[in-house]
C-alpha positions in Angstrom: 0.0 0.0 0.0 1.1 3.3 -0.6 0.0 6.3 1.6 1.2 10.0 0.3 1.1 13.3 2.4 1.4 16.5 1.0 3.6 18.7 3.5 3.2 23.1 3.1 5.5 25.2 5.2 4.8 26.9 7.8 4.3 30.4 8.0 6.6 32.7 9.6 6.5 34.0 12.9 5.8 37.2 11.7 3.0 35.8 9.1 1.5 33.9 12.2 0.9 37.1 14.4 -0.1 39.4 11.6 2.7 41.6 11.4 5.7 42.9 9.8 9.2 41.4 11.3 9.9 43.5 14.3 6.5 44.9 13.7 3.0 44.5 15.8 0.3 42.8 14.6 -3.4 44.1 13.6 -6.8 43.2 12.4 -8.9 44.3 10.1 -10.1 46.8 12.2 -7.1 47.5 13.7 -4.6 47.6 10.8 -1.1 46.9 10.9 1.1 50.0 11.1 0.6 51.4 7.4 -2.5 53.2 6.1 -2.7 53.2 2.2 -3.2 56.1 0.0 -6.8 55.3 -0.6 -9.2 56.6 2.0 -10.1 53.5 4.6 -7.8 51.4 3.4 -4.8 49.9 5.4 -1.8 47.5 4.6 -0.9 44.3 6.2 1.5 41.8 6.4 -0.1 37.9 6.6 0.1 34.7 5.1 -1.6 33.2 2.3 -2.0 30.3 0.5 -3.7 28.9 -2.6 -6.6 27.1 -3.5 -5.6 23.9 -5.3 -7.9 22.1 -8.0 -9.8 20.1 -5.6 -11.8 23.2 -4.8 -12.6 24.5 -8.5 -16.0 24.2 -10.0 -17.6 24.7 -6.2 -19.9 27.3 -4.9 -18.0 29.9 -3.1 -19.8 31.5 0.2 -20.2 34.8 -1.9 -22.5 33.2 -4.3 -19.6 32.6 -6.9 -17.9 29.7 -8.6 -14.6 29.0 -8.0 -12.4 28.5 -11.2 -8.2 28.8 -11.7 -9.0 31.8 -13.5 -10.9 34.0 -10.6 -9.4 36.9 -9.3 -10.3 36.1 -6.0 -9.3 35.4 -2.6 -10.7 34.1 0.7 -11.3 36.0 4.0 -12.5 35.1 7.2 -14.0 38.4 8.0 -13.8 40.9 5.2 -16.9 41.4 3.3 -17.8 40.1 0.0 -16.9 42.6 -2.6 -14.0 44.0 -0.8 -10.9 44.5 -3.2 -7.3 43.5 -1.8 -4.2 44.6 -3.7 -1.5 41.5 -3.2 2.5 42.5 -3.6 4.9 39.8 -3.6 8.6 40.2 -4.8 8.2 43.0 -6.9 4.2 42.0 -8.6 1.1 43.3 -7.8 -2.6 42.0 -8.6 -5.7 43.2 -6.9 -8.4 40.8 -6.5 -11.7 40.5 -5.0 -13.1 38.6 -1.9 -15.1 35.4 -2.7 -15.4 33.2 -0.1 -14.5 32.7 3.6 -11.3 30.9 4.6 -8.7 29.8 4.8 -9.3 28.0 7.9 -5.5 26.9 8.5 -3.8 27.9 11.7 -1.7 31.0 11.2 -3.1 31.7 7.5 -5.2 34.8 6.2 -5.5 34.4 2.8 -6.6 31.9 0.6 -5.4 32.8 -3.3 -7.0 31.6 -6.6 -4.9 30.2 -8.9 -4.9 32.9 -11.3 -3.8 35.3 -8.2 -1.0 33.1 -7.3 0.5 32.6 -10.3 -0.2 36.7 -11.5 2.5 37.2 -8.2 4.7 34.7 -8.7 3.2 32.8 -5.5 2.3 29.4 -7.2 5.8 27.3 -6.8 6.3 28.5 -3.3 2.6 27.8 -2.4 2.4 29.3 1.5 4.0 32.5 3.2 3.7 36.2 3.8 2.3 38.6 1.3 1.7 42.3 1.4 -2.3 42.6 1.0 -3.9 46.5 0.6 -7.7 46.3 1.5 -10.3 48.7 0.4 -13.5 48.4 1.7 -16.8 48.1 -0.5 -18.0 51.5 -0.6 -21.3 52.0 1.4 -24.0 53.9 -0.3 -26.9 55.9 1.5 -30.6 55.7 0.6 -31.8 58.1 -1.6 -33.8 60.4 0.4 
């Protein structure tokens, strides 16, 4: 019989508590150390990894359906429709939230493939990226 495992690193210690080396962490609502140029937005430092075929073709919790070629990614919290801006050594892609996840110890982020591989991301698989979140704009009522 043969048995196979499939081993991902673990993220850094820095990844793990949200914040930059030598940094403090943050939340969403409490960002980590950088605003962004765009109004409500803030910058943080987290892991992320990528969703992997076994996942495509299903339903994602914001009504959507996952394929390699989404430019989405997973949040726990953030709300649908929220746009994140992802740098990684030297490339940038801004994607939309889809779905809710990852749900891996120590990760925030779960990338589509399309993301991933837009940032260089796919062959390493896990680790610390640079996300930029803007908020959905909120609209009032007409009165």
């Amino acid at each position: 019989m043969f048995c196979a495992a499939l081993l991902v690193a673990a993220p850094t210690a820095s990844a793990q508590t949200g914040g930059i080396p030598g940094g403090t962490g943050g939340t969403p609502t409490q960002p980590t150390a950088q605003p962004s140029s765009a109004p409500g937005s803030w910058t943080t430092y987290k892991a992320a990894t990528w969703y992997g075929p076994g996942f495509w073709g299903h339903s994602t919790a914001c009504g959507t359906t996952l394929t390699p070629t989404t430019l989405g990614v997973a949040h726990r919290k953030l709300p649908c429709g929220t746009q994140v801006t992802f740098s990684y050594n030297g490339a940038s892609v801004t994607a939309t939230v889809i779905d809710r996840g990852p749900f891996h110890k120590g990760y925030a982020w779960d990338l589509t493939k399309k993301v991933a591989k837009r940032l260089g991301f796919l062959a390493v698989g896990a680790g610390p990226l640079e996300a930029t979140v803007t908020p959905p704009a909120t609209t009032t009522p007409a009165s």
